[in-house]
N, C-alpha and C positions, 0 to 999 in steps of 0.2 A: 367549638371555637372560643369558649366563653365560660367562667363560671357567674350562678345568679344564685343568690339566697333564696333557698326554698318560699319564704314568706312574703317572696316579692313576686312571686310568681302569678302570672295572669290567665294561664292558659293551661292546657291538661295533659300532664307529665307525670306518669307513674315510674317509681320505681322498685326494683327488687335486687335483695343481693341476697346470696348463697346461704344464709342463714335463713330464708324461706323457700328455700329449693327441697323439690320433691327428692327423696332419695330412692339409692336402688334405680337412677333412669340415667343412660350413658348422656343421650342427646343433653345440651344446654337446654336449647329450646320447649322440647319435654317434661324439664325440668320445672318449669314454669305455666308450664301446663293449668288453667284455672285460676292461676294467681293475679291476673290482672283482669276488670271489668272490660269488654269488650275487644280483647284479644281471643280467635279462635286457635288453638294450635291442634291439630289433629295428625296421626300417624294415618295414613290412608291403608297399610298392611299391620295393624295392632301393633303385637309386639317384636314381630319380624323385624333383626339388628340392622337389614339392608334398606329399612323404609324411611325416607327421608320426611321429616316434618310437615305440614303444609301449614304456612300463614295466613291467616287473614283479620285485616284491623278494623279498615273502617267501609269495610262489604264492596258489590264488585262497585270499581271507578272506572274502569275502561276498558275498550274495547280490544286496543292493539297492542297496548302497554303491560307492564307486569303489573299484576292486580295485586298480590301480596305487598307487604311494606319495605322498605329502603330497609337494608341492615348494615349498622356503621357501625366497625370494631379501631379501636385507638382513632377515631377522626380518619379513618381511609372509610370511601361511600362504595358499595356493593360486593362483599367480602365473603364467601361461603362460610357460613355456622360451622362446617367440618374442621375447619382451619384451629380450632381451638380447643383446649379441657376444659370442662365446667368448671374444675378446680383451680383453672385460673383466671376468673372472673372475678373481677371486684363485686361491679352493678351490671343491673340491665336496666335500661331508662327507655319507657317508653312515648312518643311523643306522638299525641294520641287526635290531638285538633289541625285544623290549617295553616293556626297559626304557628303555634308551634314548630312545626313541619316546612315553613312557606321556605325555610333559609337554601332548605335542599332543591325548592323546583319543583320540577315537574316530577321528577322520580321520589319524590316523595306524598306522590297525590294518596298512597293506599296507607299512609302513615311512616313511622321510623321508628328503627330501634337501635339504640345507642349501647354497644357494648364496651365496657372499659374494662381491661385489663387488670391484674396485679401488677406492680411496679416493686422494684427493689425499696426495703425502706432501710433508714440508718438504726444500727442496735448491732447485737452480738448474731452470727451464724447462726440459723434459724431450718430447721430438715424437717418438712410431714410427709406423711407416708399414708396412704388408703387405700383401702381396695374392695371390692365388691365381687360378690360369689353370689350366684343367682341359678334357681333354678326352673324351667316354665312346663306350662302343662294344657294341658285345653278344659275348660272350669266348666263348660255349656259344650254339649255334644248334638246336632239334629238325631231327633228321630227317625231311622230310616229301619228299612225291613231289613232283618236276620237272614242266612241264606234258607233256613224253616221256613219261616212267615212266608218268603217270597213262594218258597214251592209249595205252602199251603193256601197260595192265592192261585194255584195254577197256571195257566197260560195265558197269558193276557196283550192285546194288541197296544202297540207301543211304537208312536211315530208312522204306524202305518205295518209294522213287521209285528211280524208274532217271535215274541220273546222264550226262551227256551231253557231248559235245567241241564246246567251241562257237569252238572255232579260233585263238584267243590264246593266248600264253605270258605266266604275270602270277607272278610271285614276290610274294605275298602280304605275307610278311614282310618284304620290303623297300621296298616301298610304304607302310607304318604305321610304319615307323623311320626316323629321321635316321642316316646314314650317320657323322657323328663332329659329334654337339651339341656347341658351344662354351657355355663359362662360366666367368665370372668375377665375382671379386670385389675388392673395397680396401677396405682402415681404417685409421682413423689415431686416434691421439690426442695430448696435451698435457697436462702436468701438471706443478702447482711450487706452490712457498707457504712461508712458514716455519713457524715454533715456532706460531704463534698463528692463521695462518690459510691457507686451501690450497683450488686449485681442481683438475680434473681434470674436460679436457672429450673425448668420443670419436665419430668416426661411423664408420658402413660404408656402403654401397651393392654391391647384389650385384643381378647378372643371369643367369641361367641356363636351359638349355635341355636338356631332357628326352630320351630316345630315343626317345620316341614323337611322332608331328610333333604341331604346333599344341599343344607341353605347354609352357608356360615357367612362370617366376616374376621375378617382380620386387622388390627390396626394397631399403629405407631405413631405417634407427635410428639414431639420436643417445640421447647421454645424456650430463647434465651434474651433478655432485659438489662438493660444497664444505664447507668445516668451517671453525668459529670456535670458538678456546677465549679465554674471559673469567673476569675476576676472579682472577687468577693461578693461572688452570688449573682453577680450580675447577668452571665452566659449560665444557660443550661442546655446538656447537650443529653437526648436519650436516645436509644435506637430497642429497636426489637427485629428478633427473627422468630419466624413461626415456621415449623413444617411439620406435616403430615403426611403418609405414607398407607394407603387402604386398599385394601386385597380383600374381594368376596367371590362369593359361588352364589351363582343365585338359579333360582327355579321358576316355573311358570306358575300363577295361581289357578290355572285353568286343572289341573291335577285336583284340587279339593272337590273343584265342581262336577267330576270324572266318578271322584272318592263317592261321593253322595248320589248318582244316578247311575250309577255302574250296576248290573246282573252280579247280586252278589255270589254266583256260581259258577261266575268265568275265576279258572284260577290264574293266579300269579305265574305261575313257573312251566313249564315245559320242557322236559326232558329230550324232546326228538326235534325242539326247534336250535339251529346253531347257535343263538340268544342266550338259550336256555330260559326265555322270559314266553309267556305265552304269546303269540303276535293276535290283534284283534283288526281284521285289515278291512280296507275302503265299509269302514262304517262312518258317515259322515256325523255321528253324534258320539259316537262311543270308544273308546280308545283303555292300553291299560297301562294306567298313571304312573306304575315301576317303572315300568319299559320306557316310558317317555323320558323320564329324568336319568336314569341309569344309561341310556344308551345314546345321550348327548352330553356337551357343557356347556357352560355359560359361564366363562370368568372375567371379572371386569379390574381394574386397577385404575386410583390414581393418585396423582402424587400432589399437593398442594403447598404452596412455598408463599409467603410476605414479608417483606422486610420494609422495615419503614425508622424515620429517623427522623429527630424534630428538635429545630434550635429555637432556640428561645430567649433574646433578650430582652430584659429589665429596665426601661432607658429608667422610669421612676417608678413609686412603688405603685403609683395608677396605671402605666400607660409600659404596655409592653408590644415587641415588634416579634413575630412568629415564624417562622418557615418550613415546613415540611416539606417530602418528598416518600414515596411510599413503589414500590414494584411485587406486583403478584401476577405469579406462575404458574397453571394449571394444565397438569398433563393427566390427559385421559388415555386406557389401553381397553380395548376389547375382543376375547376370539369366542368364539363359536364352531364346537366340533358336535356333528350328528353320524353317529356311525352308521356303517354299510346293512346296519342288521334291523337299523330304527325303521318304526314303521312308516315315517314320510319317505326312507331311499328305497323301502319295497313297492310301494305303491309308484313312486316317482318311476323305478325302473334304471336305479342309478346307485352306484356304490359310495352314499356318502358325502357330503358337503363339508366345508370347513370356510370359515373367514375371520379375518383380521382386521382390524382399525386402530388408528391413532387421532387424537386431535390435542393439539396444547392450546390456549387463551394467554396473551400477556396486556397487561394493563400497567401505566405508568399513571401515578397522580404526583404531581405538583403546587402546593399551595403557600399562601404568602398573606399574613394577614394580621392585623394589627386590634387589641386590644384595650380595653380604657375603661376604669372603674371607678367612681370617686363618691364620696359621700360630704355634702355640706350642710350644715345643719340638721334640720329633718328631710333632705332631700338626697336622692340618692341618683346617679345617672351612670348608665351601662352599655358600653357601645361595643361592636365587634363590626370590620370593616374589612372586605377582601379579595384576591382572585383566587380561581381555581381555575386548575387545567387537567385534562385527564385523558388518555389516547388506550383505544383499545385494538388490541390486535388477534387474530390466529390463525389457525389454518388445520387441516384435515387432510387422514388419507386412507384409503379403503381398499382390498383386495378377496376375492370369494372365489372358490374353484368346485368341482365336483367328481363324483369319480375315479376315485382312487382304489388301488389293486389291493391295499391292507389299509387296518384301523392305525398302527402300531404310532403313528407319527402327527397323528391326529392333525390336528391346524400347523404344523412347522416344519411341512412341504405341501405349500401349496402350488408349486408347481407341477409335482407328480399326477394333478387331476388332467381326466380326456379333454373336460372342458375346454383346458386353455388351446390345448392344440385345436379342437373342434371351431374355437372362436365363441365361446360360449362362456366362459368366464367374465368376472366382473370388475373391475377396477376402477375407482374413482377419488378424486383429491378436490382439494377444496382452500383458497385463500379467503378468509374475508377481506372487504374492505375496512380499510382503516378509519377509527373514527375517533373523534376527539372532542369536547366539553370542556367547552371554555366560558366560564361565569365571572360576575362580579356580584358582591354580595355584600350586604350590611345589616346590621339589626342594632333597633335603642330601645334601650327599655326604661323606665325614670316612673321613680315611687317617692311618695311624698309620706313622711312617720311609718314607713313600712305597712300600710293600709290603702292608698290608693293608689 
């Protein structure tokens, strides 16, 4: 809401910009990964491209609330990190005490994290280009027995069953991992304008692939900036649009844990099974990890949109009056197909499952709020004064069926399953209630020779 001289600063505000960012890591937040005292940023799946970051600033604060910190991108408050390229980040400001923090509330009790943007600057037409080629591997492998070792341990009791050589040599772990997943990525941008007006436009496109087979990700964001100042500097007028577009495959982790206590003599394939994968059935511990991913899917999609715009006048060169307005869109897709061959619809006793889901979120912010900076002698005095309002919305919808006579159509006939006819099928929707955050807010700050 506000700018403050570093040197007037009373409270604990880190910052980083891109020139201390780790390279070689899509995420923003990864990127900064150790760079600040008392920020934890952890991937909870390594380097799996579908693992989403997890925060934590200032350890847990509560019980019912989100315990991670506020993340605020251009001045709009809880904004997904997906929404944007690292490569268009100015700063990352982190506000790290209460004080600091107190302007946002209560959602900002686990901390804040302030992201600014690139903005169009005035100069001549300006094009970068980067891109990133990357390739993973697994560095540290568990020790587990060979299909030798195991059959020169012999027979041995296991959960209560007696374990058995059933004449293949199958390296478990190497069958659930890609041997050296490629991935890549590029972005570019463009930016120019002069004194009075300036655009700055960016994309990326990234594609990557997981160590674990059948994991990928896919992605697309664009985002476009522009600023007009009018009335000889008096009015300034910027908007931004962000969108994002993300398409993955994802897998269960429970396959690695299969990979490593699996009979490494049960083989992968079978010739006389309709699969063609070996089937390992109603073993409540053991299963085989191809067959589980291969003869299901998991694909998820979403789409994420912001736009947001901010006037700005100048009444003098102290005291300026603010207004913003901000709208973000987030549409979620997911289906899930498990064929008539996998080993839950042979056990189940059923040909097959399939389901579908939707959900979008819409958030509107509005803010209005007025600024004042003035220095008199050795005295300096810093106000920001305001409301906020903020209305959240969504809704959900769900449908699952079972049963179907072929594979071929997977999840996009779900009506063809017995279920529905049976009355056994599942369908469910979902409105949230509306909710809205309505604040008033101020802060002063006042330093005296820039020392106390």
């Amino acid at each position: 809401y506000g700018t403050i001289a570093k040197r007037a600063l009373t409270n604990s505000v880190s910052v980083v910009t891109p020139k201390d960012f780790t390279a070689g890591v899509a995420s923003p937040l990864m990127s900064i990964q150790g760079k600040i005292a008392g920020l934890s940023v952890i991937s909870p799946n390594g380097a799996d491209p579908n693992s989403d970051p997890s925060l934590q600033l200032r350890g847990v604060n509560s019980i019912n609330g989100d315990q991670g910190p506020l993340v605020v991108i251009d001045g709009v408050p809880g904004v997904d990190i997906n929404l944007i390229a690292k490569e268009d980040i100015e700063s990352i400001s982190v506000l790290k005490d209460a004080s600091a923090a107190s302007i946002y509330g209560t959602r900002a009790s686990g901390g804040v994290i302030l992201i600014t943007t690139k903005k169009a600057r005035p100069g001549a037409v300006s094009v970068n280009f980067s891109t990133e080629l990357q390739l993973q591997t697994l560095g540290v492998t568990p020790d587990i027995l060979s299909a030798q070792e195991f059959r020169d341990k012999g027979r041995t009791e296991v959960y209560g069953q007696t374990v058995y050589d059933y004449g293949t040599s199958t390296d478990w772990l190497k069958q659930v991992t890609n041997s050296a997943p490629f991935s890549q990525r590029y972005a570019v941008s463009a930016s120019g304008g002069t004194e009075t007006y300036g655009i700055n436009i960016s994309g990326y496109t990234r594609n990557a692939n997981a160590i674990a087979i059948d994991d990928n990700r896919h992605e697309t964001g664009g985002r476009i900036n522009t600023y007009f100042k009018l009335l000889d500097d008096r009015l300034e007028l910027s908007t931004t649009i962000n969108y994002t577009d993300i398409n993955l495959e994802g897998v269960n982790n429970s396959i690695f844990e299969q990979a490593i206590s699996l009979n490494p003599t049960y083989p992968v394939y079978d010739k006389t099974s309709e699969s063609g994968y070996y089937m390992i059935l109603n073993q409540p511990y053991f299963n085989n990890p191809v067959a589980e991913v291969k003869l299901q899917s998991n694909s998820y999609r979403t789409t994420l949109m912001l736009t947001n715009i901010l006037l700005k006048w100048n009444v003098t060169k102290d005291l300026s009056l603010n207004g913003s307005g901000a709208y973000k869109h987030i549409q979620n897709r997911s289906s899930n197909f498990v064929s008539k061959l996998h080993r839950a619809s042979l056990e189940g006793n059923y040909k097959g499952s399939a389901s579908l889901s939707a959900a979008q979120s819409m958030d509107k912010t509005m803010e209005l709020y007025a600024s004042y900076n003035h220095e008199f002698g050795s005295h300096n005095l810093n106000a920001v004064g305001g409301y906020s309002f903020q209305e959240f919305n969504g809704d959900s919808f769900s449908a699952s069926n079972q049963d179907f006579l072929v594979d071929g159509l997977a999840e996009w006939n779900l009506g063809a399953g017995t279920y529905l006819s049976d009355g056994k099928a599942g369908m469910g929707s979902n409105k949230s209630v509306t909710t809205r955050l309505i604040a008033f807010f101020g802060r002063l700050n006042y330093s005296y020779k820039d020392r106390y």
